[in-house]
GUPATOR-130170 format. One record per residue: residue in three letters; x, y, z of N, C-alpha, C in turn; residue number from 1. Coordinates in steps of 0.05 Angstrom, whole numbers, plus 32768, in hexadecimal, padded with zeros to 4 digits. Layout:
BEGIN
REC     r   n.px   n.py   n.pz   ca.px   ca.py   ca.pz   c.px   c.py   c.pz     k
REC   ALA      X      Y      Z       X       Y       Z      X      Y      Z   NUM
...
***
This chain:
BEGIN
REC     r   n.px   n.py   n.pz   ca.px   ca.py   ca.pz   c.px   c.py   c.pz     k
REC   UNK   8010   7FE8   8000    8000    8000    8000   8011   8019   8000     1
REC   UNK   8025   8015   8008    8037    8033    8013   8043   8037   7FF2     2
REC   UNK   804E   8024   7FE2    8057    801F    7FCB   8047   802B   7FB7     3
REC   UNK   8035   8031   7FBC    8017    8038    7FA9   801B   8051   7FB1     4
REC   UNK   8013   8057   7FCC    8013    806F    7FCD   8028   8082   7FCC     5
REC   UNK   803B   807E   7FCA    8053    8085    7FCB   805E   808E   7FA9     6
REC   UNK   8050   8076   7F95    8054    8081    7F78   803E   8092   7F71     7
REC   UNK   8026   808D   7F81    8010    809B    7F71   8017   80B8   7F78     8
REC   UNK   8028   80BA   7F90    8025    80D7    7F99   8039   80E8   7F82     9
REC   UNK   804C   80DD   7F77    805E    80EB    7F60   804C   80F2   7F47    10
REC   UNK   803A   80E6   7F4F    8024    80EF    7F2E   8020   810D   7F39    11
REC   UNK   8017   8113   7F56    8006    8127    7F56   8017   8143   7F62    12
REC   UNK   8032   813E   7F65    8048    814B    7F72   8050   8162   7F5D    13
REC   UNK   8054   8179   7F5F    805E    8188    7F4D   807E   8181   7F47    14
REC   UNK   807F   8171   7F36    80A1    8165    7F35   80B4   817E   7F2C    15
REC   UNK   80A7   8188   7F1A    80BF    8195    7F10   80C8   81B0   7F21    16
REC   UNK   80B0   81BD   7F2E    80B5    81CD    7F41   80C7   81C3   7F5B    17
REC   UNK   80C3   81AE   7F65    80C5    819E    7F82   80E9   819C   7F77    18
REC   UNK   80F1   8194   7F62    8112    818A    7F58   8113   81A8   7F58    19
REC   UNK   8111   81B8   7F4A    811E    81CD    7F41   8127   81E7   7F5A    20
REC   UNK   810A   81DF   7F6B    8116    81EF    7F87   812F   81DE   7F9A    21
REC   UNK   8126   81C5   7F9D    8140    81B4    7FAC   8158   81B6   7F93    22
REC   UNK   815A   81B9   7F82    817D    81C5    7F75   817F   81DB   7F82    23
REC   UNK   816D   81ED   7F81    8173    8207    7F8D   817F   8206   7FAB    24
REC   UNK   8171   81FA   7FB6    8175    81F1    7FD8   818A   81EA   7FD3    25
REC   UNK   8197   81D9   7FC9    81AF    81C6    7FCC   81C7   81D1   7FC2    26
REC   UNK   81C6   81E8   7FAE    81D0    81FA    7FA2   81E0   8215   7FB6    27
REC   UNK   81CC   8211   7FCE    81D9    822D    7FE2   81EA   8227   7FF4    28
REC   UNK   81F4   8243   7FF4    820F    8246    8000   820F   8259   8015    29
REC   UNK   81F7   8263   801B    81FC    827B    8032   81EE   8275   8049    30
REC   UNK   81DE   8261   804F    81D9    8251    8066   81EF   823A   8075    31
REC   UNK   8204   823C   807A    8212    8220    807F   8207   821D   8095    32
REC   UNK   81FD   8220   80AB    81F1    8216    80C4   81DA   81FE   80B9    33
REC   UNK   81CB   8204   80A3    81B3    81FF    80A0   81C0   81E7   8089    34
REC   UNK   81CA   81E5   807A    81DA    81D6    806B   81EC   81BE   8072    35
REC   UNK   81FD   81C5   808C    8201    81AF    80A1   81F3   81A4   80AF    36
REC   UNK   81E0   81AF   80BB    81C9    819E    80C4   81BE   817E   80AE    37
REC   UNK   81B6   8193   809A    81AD    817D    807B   81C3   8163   8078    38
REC   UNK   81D9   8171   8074    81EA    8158    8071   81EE   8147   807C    39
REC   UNK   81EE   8156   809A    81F7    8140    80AC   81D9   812B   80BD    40
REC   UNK   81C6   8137   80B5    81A8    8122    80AE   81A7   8110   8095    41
REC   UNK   81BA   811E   807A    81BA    8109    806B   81CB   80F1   806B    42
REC   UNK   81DC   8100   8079    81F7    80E0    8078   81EB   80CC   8092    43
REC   UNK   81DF   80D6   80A2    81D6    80C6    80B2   81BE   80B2   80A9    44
REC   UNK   81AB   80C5   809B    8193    80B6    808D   8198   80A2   8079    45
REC   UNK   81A6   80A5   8071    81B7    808D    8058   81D1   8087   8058    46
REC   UNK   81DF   808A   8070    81F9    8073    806B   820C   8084   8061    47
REC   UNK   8211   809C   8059    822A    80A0    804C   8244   80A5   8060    48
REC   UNK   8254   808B   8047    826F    8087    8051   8282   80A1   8047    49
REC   UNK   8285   80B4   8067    8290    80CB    8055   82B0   80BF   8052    50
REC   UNK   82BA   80AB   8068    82D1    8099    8063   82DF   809F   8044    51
REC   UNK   82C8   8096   8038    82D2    809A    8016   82DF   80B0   8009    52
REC   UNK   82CE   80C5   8017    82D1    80E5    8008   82F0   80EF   800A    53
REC   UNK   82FB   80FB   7FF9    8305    8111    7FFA   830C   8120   800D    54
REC   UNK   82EE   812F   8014    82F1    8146    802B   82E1   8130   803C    55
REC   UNK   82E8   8126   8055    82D8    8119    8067   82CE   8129   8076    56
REC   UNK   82CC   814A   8076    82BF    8150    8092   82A3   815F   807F    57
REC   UNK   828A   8159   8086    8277    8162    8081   8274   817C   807A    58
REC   UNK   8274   818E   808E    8275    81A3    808F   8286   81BB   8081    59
REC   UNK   82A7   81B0   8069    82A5    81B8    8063   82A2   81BC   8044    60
REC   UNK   828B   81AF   8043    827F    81B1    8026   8271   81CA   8027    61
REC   UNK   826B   81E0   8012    8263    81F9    8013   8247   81FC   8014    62
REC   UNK   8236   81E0   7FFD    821C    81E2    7FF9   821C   81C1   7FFC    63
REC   UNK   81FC   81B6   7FF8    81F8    819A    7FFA   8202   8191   7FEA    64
REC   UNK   8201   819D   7FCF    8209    8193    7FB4   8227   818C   7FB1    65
REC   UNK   822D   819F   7FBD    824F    819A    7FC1   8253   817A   7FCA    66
REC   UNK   824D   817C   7FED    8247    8166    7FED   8245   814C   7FE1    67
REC   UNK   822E   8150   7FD8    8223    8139    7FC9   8232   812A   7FB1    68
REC   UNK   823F   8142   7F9D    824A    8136    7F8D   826A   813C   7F95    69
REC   UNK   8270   8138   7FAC    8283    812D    7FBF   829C   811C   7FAB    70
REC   UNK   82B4   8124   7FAE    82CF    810F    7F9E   82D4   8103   7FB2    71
REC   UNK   82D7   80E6   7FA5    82EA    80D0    7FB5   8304   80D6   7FBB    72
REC   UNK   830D   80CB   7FCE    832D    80C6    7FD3   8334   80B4   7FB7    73
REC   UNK   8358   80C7   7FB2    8361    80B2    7F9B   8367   80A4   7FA5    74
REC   UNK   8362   8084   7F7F    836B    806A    7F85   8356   8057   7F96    75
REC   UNK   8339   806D   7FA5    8321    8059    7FB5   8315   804D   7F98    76
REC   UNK   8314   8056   7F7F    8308    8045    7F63   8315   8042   7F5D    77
REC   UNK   832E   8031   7F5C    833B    8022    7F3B   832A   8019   7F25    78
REC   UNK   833C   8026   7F15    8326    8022    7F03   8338   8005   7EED    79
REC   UNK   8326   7FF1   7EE5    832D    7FD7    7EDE   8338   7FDD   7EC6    80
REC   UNK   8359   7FD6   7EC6    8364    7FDF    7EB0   836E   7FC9   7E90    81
REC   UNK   8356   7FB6   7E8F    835B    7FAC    7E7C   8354   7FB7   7E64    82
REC   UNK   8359   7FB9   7E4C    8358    7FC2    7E38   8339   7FC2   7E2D    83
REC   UNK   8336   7FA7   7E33    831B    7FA1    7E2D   8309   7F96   7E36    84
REC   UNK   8306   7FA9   7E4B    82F2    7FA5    7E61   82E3   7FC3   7E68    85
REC   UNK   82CF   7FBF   7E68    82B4    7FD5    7E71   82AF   7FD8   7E8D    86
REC   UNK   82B0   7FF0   7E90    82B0    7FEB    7EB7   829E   7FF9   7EBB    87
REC   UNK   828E   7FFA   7ED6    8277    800B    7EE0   827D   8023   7EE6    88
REC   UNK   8268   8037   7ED1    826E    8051    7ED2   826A   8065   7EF2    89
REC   UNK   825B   8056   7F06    8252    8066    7F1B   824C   804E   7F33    90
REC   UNK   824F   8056   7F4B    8244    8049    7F5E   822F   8045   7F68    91
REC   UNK   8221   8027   7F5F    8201    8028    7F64   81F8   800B   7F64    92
REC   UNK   81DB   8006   7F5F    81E0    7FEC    7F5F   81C3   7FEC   7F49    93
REC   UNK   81D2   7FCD   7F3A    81C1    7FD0    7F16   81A4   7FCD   7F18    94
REC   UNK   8197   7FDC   7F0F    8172    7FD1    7F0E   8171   7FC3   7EFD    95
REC   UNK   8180   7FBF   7EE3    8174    7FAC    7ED2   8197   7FA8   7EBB    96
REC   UNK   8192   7F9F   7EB0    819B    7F9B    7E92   819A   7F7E   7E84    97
REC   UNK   81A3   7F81   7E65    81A4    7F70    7E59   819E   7F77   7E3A    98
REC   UNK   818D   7F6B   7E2C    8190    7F74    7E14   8172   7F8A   7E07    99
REC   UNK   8178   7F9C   7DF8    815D    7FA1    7DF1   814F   7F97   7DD5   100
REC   UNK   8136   7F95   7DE5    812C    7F82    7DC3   810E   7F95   7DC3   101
REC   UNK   810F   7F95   7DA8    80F2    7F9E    7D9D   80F5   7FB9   7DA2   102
REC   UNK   8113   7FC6   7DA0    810A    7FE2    7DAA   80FE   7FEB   7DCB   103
REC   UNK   80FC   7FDF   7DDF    80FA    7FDE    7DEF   8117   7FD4   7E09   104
REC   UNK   811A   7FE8   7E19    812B    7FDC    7E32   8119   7FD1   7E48   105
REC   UNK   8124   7FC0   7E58    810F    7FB4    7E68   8118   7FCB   7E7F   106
REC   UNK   8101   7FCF   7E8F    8102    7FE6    7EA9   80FD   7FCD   7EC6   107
REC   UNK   80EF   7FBE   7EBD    80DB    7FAB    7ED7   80D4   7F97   7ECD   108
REC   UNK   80C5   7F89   7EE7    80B5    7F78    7ED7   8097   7F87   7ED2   109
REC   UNK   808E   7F78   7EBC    807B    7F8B    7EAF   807F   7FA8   7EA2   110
REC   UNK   8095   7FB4   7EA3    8099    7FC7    7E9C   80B7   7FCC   7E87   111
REC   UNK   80B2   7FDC   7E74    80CE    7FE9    7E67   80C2   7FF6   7E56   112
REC   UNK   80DD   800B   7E48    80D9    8025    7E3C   80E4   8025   7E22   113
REC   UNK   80DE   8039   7E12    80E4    8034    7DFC   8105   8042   7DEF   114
REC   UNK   8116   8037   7DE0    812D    803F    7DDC   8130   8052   7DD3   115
REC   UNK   8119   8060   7DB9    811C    8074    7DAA   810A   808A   7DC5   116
REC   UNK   80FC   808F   7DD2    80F1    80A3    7DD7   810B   80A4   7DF6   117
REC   UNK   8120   8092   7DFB    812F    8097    7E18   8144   80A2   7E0A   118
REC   UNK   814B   80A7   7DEC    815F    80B6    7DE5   814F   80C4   7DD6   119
REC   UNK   813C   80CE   7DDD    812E    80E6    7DD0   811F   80F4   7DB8   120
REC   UNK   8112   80D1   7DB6    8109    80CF    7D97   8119   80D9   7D7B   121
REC   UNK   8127   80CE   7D7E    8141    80D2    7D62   8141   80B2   7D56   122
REC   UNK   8135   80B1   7D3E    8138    8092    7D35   8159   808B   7D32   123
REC   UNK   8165   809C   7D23    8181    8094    7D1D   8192   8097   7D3B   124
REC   UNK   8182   80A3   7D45    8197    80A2    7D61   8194   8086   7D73   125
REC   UNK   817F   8085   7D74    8178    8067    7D7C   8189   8050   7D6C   126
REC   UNK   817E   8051   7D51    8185    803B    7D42   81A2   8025   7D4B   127
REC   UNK   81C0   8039   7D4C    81D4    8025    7D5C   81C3   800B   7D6F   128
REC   UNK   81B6   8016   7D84    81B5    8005    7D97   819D   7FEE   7D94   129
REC   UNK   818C   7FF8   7D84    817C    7FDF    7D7B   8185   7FC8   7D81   130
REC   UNK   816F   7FB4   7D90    8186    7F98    7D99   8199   7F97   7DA5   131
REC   UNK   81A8   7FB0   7DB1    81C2    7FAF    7DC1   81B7   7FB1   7DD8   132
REC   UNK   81CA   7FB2   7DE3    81DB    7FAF    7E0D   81CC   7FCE   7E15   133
REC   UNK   81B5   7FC2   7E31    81BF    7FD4    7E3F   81C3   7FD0   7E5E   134
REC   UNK   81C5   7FE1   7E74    81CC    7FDA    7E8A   81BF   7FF5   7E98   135
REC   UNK   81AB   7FEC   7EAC    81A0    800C    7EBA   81AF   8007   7ED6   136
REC   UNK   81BB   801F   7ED9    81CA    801F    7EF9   81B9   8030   7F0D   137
REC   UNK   81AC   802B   7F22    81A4    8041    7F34   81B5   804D   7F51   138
REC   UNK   81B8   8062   7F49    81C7    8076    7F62   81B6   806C   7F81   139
REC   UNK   81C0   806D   7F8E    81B4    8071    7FA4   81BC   8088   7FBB   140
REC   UNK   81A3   8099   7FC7    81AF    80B1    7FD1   81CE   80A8   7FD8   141
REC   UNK   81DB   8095   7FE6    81F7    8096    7FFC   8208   8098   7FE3   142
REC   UNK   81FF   808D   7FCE    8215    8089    7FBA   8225   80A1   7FAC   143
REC   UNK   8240   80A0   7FA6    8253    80A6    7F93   8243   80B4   7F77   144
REC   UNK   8243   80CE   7F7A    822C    80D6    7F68   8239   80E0   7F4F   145
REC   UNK   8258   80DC   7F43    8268    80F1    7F2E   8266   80D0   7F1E   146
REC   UNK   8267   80D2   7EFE    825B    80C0    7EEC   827A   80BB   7EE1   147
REC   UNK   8283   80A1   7ED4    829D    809C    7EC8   8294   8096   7EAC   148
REC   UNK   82AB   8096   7E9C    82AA    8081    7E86   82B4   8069   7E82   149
REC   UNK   8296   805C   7E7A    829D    8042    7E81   82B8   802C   7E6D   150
REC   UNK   82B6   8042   7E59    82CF    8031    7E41   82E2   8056   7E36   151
REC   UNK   82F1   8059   7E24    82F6    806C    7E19   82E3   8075   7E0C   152
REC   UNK   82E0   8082   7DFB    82CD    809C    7DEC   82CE   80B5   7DE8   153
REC   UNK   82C5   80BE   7DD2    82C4    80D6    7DC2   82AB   80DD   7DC6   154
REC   UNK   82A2   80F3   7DD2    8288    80FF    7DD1   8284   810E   7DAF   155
REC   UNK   8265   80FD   7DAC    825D    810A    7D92   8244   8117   7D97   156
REC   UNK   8239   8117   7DA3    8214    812A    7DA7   820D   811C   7DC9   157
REC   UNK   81FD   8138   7DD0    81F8    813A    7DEB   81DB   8141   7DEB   158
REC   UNK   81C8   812F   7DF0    81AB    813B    7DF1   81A1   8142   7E04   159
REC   UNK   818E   8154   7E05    817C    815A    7E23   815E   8150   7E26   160
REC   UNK   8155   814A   7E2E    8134    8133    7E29   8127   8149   7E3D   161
REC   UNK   8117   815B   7E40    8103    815B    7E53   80EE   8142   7E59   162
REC   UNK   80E3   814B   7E6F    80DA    8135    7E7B   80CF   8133   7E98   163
REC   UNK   80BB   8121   7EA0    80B6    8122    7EC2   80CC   811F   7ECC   164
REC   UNK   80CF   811B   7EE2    80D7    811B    7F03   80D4   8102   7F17   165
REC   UNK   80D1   80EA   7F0A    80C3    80DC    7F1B   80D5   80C8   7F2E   166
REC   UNK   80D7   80C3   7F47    80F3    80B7    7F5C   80F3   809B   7F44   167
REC   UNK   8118   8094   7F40    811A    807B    7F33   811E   8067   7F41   168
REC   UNK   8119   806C   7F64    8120    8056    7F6F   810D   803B   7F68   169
REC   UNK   811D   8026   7F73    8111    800B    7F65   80EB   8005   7F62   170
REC   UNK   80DE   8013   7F7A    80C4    8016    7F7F   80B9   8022   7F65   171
REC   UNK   80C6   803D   7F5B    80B5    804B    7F4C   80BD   8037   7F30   172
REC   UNK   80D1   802B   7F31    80DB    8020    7F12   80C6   8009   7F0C   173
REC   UNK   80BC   7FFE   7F21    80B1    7FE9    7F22   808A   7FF0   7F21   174
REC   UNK   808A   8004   7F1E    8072    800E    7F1C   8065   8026   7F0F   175
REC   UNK   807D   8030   7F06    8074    8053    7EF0   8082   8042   7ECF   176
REC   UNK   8069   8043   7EBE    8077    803A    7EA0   8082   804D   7E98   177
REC   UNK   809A   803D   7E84    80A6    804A    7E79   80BF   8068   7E85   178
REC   UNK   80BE   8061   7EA3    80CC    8073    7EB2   80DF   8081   7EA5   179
REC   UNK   80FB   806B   7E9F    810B    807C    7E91   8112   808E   7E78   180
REC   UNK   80FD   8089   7E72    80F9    8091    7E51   80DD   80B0   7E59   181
REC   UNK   80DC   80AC   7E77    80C8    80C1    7E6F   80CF   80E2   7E87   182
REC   UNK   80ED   80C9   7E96    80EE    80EA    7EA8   8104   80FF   7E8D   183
REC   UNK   810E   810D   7EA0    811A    8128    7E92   8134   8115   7E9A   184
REC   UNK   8148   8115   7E82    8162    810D    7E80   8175   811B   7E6C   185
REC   UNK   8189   810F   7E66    81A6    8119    7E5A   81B0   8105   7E4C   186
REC   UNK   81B2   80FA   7E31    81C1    80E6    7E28   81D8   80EE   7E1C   187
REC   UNK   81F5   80EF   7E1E    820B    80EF    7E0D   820F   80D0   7DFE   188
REC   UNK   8216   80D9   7DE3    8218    80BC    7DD3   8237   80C9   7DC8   189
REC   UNK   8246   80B1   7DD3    8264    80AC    7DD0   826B   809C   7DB2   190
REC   UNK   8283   80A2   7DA7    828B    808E    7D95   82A7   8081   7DAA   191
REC   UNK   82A7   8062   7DA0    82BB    8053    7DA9   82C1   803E   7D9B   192
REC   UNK   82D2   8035   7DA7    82E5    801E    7D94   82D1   8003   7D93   193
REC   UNK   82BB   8005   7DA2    82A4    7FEA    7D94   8291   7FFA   7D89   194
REC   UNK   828D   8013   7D87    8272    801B    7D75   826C   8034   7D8F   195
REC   UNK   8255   803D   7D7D    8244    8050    7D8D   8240   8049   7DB1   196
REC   UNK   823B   805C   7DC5    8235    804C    7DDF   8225   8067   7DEF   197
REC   UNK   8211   8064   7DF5    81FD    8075    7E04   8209   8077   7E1B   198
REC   UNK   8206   808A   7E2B    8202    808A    7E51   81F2   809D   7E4E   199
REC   UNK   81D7   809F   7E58    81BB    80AA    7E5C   81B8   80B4   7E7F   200
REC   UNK   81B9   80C7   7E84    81BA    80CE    7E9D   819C   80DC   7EA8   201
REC   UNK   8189   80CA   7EB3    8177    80CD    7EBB   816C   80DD   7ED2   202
REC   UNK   8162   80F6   7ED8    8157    8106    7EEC   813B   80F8   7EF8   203
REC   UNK   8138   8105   7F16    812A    80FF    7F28   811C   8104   7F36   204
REC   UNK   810A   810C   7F44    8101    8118    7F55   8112   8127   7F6C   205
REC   UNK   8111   8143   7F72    8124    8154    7F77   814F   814F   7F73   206
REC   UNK   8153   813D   7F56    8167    814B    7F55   816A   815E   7F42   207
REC   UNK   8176   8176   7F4D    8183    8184    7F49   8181   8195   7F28   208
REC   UNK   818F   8182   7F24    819D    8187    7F07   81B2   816F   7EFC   209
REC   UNK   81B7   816C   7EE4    81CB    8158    7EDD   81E0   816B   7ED7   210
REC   UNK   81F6   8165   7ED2    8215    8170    7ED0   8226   8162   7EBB   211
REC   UNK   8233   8168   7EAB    824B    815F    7E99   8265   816A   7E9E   212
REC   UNK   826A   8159   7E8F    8294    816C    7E9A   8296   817C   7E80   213
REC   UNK   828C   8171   7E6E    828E    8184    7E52   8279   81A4   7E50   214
REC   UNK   8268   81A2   7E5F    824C    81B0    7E5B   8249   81C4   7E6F   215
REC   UNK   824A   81B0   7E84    823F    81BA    7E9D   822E   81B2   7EA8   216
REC   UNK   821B   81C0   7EBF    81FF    81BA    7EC8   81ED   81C5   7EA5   217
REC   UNK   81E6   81AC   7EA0    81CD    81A8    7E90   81B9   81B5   7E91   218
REC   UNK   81AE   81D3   7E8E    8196    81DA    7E99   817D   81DC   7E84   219
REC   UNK   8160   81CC   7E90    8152    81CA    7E84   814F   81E2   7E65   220
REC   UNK   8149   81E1   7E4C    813E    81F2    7E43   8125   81FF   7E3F   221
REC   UNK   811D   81FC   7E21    8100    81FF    7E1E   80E9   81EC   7E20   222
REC   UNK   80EE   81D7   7E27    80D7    81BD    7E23   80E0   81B3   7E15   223
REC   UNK   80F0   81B4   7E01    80F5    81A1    7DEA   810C   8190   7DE9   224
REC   UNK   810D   8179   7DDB    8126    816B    7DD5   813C   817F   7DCD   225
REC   UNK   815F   817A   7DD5    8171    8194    7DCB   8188   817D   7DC1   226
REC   UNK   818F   8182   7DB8    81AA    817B    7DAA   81BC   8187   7DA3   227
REC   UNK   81D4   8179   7DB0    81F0    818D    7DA7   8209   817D   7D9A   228
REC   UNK   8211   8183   7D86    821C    8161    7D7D   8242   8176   7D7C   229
REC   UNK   824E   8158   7D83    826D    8167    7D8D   8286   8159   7D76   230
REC   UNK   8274   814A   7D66    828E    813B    7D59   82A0   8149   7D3A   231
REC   UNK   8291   815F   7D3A    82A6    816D    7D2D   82B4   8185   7D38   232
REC   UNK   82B4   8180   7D4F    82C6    8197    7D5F   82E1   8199   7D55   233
REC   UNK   82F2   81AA   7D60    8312    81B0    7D50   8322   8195   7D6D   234
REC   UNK   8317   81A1   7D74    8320    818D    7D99   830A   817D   7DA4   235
REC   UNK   830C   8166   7D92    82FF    814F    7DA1   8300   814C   7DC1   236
REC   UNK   82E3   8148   7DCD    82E0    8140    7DE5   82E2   8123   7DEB   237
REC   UNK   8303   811F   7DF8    82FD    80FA    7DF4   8300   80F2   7E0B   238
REC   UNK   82FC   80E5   7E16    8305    80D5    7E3B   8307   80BE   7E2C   239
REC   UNK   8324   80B3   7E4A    832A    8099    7E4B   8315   8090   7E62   240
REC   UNK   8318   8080   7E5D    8310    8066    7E7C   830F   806C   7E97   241
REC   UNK   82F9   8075   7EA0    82FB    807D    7EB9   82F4   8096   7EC3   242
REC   UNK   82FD   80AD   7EAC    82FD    80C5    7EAD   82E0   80D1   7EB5   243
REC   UNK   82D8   80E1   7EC7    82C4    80EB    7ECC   82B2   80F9   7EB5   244
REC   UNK   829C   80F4   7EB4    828F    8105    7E9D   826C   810D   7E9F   245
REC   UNK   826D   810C   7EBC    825B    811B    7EC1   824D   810E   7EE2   246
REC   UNK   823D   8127   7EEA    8237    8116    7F0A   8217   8125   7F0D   247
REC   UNK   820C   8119   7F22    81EC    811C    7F28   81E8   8134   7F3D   248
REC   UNK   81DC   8146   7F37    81DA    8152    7F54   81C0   8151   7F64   249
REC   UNK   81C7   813F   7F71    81AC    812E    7F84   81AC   8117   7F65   250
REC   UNK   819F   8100   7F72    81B1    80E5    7F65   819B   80DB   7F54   251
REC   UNK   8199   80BE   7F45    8189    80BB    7F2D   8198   80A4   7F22   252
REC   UNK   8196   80A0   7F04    819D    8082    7EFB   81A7   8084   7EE4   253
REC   UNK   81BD   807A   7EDE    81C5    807C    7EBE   81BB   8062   7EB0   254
REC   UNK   81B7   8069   7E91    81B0    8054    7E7F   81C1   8044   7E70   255
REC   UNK   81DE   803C   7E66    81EF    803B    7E57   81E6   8027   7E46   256
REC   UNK   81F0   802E   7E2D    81E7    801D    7E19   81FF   8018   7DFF   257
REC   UNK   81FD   7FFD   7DF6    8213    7FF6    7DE3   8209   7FE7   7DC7   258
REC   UNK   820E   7FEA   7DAF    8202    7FD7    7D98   81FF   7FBD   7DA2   259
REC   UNK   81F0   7FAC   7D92    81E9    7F94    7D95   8207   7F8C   7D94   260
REC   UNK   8214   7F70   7D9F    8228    7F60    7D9C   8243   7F74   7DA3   261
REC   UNK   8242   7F88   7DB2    825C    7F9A    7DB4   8261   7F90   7DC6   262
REC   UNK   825E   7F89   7DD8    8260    7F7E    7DF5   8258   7F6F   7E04   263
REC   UNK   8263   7F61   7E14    8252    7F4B    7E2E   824C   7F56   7E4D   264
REC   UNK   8234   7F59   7E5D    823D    7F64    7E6D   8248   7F49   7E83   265
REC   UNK   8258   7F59   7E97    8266    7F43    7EA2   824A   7F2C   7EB1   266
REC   UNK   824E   7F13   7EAE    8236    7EFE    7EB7   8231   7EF7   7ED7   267
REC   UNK   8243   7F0D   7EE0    823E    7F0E    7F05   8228   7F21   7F05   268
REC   UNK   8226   7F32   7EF2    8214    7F4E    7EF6   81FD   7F44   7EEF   269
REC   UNK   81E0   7F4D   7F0C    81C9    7F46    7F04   81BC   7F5C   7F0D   270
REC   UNK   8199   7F5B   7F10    8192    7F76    7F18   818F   7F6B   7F3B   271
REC   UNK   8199   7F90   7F48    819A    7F86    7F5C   81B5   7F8D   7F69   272
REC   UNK   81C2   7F87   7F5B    81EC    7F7A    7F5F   81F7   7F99   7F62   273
REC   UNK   8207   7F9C   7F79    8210    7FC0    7F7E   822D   7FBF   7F6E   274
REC   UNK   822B   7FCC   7F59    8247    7FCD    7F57   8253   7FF4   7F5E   275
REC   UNK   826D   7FF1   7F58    827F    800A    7F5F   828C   800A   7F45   276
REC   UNK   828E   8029   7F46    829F    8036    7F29   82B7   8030   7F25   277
REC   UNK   82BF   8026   7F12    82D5    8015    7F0B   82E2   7FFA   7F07   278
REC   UNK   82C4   7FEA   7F11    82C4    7FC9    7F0D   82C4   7FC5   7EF5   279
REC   UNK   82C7   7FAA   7EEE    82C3    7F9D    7ED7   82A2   7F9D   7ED5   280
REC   UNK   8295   7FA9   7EBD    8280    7FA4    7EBF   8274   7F8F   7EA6   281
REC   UNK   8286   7F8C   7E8D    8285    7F85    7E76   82A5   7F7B   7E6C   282
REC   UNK   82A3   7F78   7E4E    82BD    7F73    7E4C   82B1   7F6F   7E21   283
REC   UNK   82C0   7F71   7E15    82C2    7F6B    7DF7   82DD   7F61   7DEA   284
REC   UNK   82E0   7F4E   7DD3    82F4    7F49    7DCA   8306   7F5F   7DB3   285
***
């Protein structure tokens, strides 16, 4: 009953207002009394190991956001340095993957979304992944919120999707259709040494804003699908393996996606399974 009520209530919630004020909240810097308080209710409320961080003392992060998208201590992610191996872009644990068929990714049981409208209704943009790999990772508030690359790549186009707001935790995935394909997200589509490869960065109920290392904070536009395509730049944007390329402010779920037959994901990974940024997640010949 609580599960019901709990999704039905995001139908009736002003989402986009409710996110857009908590970025703002999380965004300030001239309350720190009121800001330490928050944090230090959030690390308590969910577990965060500030052990991990960087800066281990709470307080002196400037805003929540700071916080939140918090740097590890170096060398806490190695990142798996085989040649040909795919490693997990973020720390979380997988809701789903495997293959997509019929134009559809699976979200649940009973449920999944469609490939062309989660990269923003573009037939040719879709088309690569037809039949290919994908893998949905979900953040969880305690988690490691800055995004890696999961292989090398060349950024070639960066889309913006408007869209609801609706929480991606496992409850709502398992009960709102078509979720990922219908909140407000960010897809960059990479070229790489097996083919084209998606990472789709999905928004949430009060986060923030999404962020790039190339871009920036992503800010909504006009309602509409945007496109910005980068592959005839003078100065290619390329990351190796590992390299940061973008982080959540207040947390959410990436989509990654690969052509049919580019890859295996590794056969320990199921939904469910927590992995950390920098494992083996896959591997290709």
């Amino acid at each position: 009953m609580f599960d019901k009520l709990f999704v039905l209530s995001q139908y009736v919630t002003p989402q986009l207002a409710v996110s857009r004020l908590a970025g703002k909240l999380a965004d300030n810097d001239k309350v720190p009394a009121l800001k330490n308080q928050v944090v230090n209710w959030f690390i308590g409320r969910y577990g965060v190991d500030m052990s991990e961080a960087l800066e281990s003392n709470p307080s002196a992060y400037p805003s929540f956001n700071a916080f939140f998208t918090r740097e590890l201590k170096p060398g806490l992610r190695p990142v798996d340095a085989d040649p040909n191996t795919l490693t997990s872009p973020v720390d979380g644990a997988i809701s789903q993957l495997g293959q997509i068929s019929d134009g559809r990714v699976f979200q649940a049981k009973g449920q999944s979304f469609s490939l062309n409208e989660l990269l923003g209704g573009d037939e040719q943009r879709a088309a690569p992944f037809e039949s290919g790999e994908f893998a949905t990772i979900y953040l969880a508030p305690k988690d490691y919120h800055r995004i890696h690359m999961p292989m090398a790549g060349t950024l070639r186009e960066m889309v913006y999707i408007p869209g609801k707001l609706f929480s991606v935790n496992p409850v709502t995935a398992a009960n709102v259709p078509n979720l990922f394909a219908r909140n407000e997200r960010v897809a960059a589509i990479f070229d790489t040494e097996i083919g084209p490869m998606a990472m789709v960065l999905v928004g949430a109920m009060i986060v923030g804003s999404v962020e790039t290392t190339w871009a920036g904070v992503v800010a909504p536009g006009t309602g509409l699908v945007t496109s910005t395509r980068y592959e005839h730049m003078k100065s290619p944007i390329h990351f190796n393996k590992g390299d940061e390329m973008g982080r959540f402010r207040l947390g959410s779920t990436v989509v990654m996606l690969l052509p049919k037959g580019a890859a295996r994901w590794n056969p320990e990974l199921a939904a469910g399974t927590t992995v950390r940024m920098g494992t083996a997640f896959g591997s290709w010949n």
